[in-house]
N, C-alpha and C positions, 0 to 999 in steps of 0.2 A: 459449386464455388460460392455459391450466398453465403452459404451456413457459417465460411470464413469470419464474415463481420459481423461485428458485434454491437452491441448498445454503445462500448468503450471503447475499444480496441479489435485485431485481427486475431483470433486463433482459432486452431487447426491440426491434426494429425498429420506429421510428415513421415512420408510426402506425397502422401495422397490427399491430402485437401491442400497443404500448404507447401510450396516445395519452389524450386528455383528460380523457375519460368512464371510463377507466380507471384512473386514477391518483385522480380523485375518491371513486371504490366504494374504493380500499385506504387512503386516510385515512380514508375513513370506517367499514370494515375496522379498523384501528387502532384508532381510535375505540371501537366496540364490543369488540374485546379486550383493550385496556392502560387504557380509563378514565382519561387524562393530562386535567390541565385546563390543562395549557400545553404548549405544543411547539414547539421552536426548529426551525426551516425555514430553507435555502438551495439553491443551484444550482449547478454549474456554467457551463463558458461555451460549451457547446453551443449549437446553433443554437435547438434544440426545447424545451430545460430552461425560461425563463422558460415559456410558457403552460401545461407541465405544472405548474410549479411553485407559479403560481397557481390550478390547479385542487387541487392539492393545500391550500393553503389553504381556499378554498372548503370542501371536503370537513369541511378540521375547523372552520373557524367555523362552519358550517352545524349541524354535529354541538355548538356550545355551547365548542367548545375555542378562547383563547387562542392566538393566533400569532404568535410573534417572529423576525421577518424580522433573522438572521443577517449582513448584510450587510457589516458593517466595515469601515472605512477605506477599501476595496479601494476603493468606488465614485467616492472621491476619485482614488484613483491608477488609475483605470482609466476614467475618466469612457462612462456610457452602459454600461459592464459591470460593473455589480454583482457578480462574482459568488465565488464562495471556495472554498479547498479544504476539501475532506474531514474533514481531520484539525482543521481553524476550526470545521466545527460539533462533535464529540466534543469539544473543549474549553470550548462556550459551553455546553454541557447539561452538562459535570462540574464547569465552575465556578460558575456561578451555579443548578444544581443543578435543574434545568428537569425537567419529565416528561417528557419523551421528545425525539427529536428526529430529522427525515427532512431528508436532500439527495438531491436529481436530477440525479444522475449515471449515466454508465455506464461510468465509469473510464478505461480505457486501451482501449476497445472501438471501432471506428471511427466515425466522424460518424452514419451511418444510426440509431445503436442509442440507448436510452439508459436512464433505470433509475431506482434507488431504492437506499439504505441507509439504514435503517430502527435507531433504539436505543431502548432504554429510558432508565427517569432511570439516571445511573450513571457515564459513560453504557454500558449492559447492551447487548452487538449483538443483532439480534433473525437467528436463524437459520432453519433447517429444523427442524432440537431443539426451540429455543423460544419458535413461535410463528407463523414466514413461514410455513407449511403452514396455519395457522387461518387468518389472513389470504385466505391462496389460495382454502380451501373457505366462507368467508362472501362472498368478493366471487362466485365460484362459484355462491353459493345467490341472489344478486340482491333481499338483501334492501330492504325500501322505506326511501327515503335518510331519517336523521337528520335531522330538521327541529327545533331546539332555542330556544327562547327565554330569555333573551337569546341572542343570534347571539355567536358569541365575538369578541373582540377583536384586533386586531391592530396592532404597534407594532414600532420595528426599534430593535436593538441595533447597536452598533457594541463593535469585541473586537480588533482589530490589536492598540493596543499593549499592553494585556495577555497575547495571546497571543504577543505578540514577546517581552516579557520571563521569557514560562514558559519557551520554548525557550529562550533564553541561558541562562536558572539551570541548563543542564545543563553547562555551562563555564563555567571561569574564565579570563576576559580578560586574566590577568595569563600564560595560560601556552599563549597562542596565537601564535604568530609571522606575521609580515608576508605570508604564501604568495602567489601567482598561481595563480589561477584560472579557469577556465574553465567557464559555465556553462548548461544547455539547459532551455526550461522547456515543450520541444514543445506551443507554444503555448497554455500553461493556465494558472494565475495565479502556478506557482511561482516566476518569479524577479522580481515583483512585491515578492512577499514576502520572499525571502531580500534584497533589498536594503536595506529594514528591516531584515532579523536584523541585517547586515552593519551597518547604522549603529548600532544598540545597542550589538555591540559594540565599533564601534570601535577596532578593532587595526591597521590601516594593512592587511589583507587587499586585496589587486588584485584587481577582473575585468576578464581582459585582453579579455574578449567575452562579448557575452551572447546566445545564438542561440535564436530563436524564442520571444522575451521577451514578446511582444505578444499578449493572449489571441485566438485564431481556431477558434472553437466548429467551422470545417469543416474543421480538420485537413487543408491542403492538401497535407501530405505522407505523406498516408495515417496509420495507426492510431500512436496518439500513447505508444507503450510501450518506452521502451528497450531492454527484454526483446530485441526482434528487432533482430536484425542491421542492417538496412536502416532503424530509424530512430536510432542510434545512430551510422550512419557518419560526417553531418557535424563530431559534437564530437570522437568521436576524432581524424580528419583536424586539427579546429583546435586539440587539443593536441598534436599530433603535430609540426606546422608552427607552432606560435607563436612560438619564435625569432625567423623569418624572417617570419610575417606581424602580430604585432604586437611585435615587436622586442625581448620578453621570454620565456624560457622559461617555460612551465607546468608549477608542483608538483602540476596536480590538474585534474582534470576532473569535474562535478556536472550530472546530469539525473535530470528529475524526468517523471512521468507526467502526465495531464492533468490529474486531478483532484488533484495533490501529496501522495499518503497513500503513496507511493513513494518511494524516492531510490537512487541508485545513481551509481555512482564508477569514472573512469577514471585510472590511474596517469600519472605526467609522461611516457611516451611514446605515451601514448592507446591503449594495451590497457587493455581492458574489464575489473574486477574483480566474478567471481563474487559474486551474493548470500552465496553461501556462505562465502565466504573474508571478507566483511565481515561477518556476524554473528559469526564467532571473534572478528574485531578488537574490532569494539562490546563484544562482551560482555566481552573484556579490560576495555575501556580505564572500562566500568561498574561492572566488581569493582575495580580498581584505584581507583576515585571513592569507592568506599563500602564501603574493606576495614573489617573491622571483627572481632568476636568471632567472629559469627556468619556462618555459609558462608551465601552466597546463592541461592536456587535461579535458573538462566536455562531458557529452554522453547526447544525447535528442536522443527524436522517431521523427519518418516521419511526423507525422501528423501536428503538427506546427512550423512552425521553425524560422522565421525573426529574431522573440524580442528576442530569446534565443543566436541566432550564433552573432546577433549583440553587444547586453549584452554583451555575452562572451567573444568576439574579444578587445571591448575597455576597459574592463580591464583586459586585456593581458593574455587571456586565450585560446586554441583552441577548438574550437566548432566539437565535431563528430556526425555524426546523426549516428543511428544505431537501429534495429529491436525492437518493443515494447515488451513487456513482462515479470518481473521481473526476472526469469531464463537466458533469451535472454542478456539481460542487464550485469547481473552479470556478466556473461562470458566474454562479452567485457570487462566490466570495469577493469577484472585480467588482459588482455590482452593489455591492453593498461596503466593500469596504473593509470586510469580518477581518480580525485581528487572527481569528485561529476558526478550524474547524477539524471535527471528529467525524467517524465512522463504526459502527460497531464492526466491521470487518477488521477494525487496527488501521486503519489508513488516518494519517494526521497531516492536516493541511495550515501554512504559515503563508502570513502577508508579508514577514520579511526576509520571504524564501521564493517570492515570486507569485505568491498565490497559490503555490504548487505541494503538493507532498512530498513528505521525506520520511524514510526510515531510521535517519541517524539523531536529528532534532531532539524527539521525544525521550531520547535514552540520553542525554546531556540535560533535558529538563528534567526528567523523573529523579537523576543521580542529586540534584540542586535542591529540589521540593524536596524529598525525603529527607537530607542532610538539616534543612532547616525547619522539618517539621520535629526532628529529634525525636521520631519513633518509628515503630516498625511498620515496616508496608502492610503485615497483616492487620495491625489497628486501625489503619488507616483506611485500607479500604473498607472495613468492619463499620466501619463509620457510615458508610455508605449504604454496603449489603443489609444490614440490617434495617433501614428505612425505604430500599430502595429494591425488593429483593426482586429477584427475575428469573424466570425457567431456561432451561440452555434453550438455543434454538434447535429448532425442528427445520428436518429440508421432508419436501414431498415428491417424489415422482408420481404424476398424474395417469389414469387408464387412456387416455386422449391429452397427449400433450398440448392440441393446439385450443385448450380450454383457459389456460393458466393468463392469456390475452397478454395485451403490449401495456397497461396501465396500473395495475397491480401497486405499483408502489405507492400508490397516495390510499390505500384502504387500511385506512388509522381508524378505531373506535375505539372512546374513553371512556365507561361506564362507571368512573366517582372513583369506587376504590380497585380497579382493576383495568387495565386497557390490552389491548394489541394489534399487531400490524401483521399484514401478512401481504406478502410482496414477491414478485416474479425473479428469481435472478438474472443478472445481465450480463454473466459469465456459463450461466452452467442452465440445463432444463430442469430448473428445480422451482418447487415454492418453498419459499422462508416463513417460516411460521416464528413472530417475538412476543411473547407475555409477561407484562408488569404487575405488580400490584402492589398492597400497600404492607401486607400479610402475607410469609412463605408457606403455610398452607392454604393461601387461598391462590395462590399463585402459581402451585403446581395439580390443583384442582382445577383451573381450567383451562391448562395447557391441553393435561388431557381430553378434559372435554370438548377443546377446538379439533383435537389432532380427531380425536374419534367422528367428528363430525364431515371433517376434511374427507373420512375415511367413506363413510358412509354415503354422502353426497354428491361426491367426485370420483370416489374411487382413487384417492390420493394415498400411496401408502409408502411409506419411512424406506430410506435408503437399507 
């Protein structure tokens, strides 16, 4: 049952790590820890997510708590699929200011698995730091279930178009041009939703295609994360080839994860644009939205940093590096105030989005920035890659996994013209291996040289 929780969140193979009975003990886990007397609840469109999703219910009505089924508009446009992303419940518990709030998801994890994200009111991520580790050791202790009188209540919200019109407010419609697009929503609710954003605002934006638009909780083409090569190939190909197959060029290519709290960008000849190289971007095109007196702080992780602290610096913002992990992150970002923060994962975080991430945000800012940079996303980022070049990452599975330790993420070394980080995942038993340099041959000279060392020392070797 540990192996459940995670640095971030709950996931798990169902139903043998994660399954009904257990998902009820950690609402009611919750329960007992945060004391919420209401809690916004939804799902993904997994196979397994509704009946967990209803036992999570259960769990807090039974325990006396209020339950607001998150549902929104979707179930209209998705009829028999209720279900929402990620970044829809963090905005129904910031806006209408809920005590807490769980979806059952397992993100971009494949079909078998599935999970939990878990916040406070705020909405606050609930982590390893503060809090998923009680959780883990009260459902551990098997305490006897909350039985409360009155039973709590339960009632559904509906949140589209309020939440469609938070994300527009991050652009202005006046300064967005007509693009072609191309966009993947590896079958999860994301281009559901962006086709709303799209008609909100209303700019004359094309999509010349929409692939894998239709929610399919079993991920017929395996794990649903652009991240990997092999599920990203079909959009690049269909931006690559749009010309010729749907008789328009494409300025742009957009996919999203299952759960939508992702987004990530392919240039008009369908190369893939690093998380990295689009956090510098965002975080331009953020300080440039809200230049002002005073310097803005933005938050990135360890793992790459040049193109982002330097981005940041010249247009008049402060660069903080800080601990990867969407909970990790939030925390800071209260703390400091950060106007925006990146992840080289693709996760983007806003301060006038609650502190929280969103997958819809960035593709409303990316459509704005491009239009008024008046050229192509591949010179654009070119701009970047060429001063800032970087080796893909590297994942390790180690000969003794429990070598790879709990601290990992802060082993940053900069040696002048080259650095890298190399960090534990907090989703998966992997090491991440990131190298910068200044020089694309010298940058993929000693990726190698780390990976082989990795190899040699630990017995670490590539997926």
């Amino acid at each position: 049952m540990h192996e459940i929780f995670k640095s971030y969140d709950v996931r798990g193979i169902y139903p043998e790590q994660l399954n009904e009975d257990r998902a009820y003990a950690i609402a009611q886990a919750y329960v007992r820890r945060f004391r919420p007397r209401n809690v916004a609840l939804g799902h993904d469109v997994r196979t397994s997510s509704p009946s967990l999703c209803q036992a999570v219910a259960d769990g807090l009505q039974d325990a006396g708590v209020d339950v607001i089924d998150i549902v929104s508009d979707l179930a209209e446009l998705a009829p028999g699929k209720p279900a929402l992303s990620t970044d829809m419940l963090y905005f129904a518990v910031g806006k209408y200011r809920y005590d807490g709030g769980i979806i059952v998801t397992a993100s971009h994890n494949p079909p078998e698995y599935n999970g939990m994200k878990l916040v406070r009111k705020g909405p606050v991520a609930i982590s390893a730091d503060t809090g998923l580790l009680d959780l883990r050791d009260l459902v551990a202790r098997g305490s006897r279930p909350l039985k409360r009188h009155p039973r709590g209540r339960r009632r559904r919200k509906k949140i589209l178009r309020e939440y469609v019109r938070q994300v527009c407010s991050f652009a202005d419609p006046a300064h967005i041009k007509p693009l072609r697009i191309v966009v993947d929503g590896q079958f999860g609710m994301a281009v559901l939703v962006a086709r709303e954003v799209l008609r909100e605002l209303d700019v004359g934006v094309e999509v010349l295609a929409e692939l894998h638009a239709e929610p399919d909780g079993r991920f017929p083409l395996g794990p649903p994360d652009p991240l990997l090569p092999r599920s990203r190939q079909e959009i690049a190909e269909a931006v690559q080839g749009s010309a010729e197959r749907y008789g328009k060029p494409a300025d742009l290519g957009v996919a999203w994860d299952a759960d939508a709290d992702r987004c990530f960008f392919f240039d008009e000849q369908g190369e893939f644009v690093p998380a990295y190289y689009t956090t510098a971007l965002l975080a331009a095109a953020m300080l440039d939205r809200t230049a002002g007196d005073d310097a803005e702080i933005v938050l990135h992780d360890a793992r790459l940093r040049w193109a982002i602290e330097e981005t940041v610096r010249a247009h008049g913002g402060v660069p903080v590096c800080t601990k990867a992990g969407h909970a990790f992150i939030k925390e800071r970002m209260r703390a400091e105030k950060a106007l925006f923060a990146g992840e080289s994962s693709g996760h983007y975080y806003f301060r006038d989005f609650f502190f929280a991430d969103n997958g819809m945000i960035p593709f409303v800012v990316m459509l704005q920035y491009l239009s008024r940079q008046g050229r192509l996303c591949s010179e654009v980022v070119a701009d970047l890659s060429a001063r800032y070049p970087i080796a893909a990452e590297m994942n390790f599975h180690l000969a003794r996994p429990d070598d790879r330790g709990d601290n990992i993420d802060g082993l940053s070394v900069d040696l002048g013209d080259w650095r890298f980080n190399l960090r534990a995942s907090g989703t998966e038993p992997l090491l991440r291996l990131n190298v910068e340099a200044r020089d694309e041959k010298l940058v993929q000279e000693k990726a190698e040289a780390l990976a082989q060392a990795l190899h040699d020392i630990l017995g670490a070797r590539r997926p």
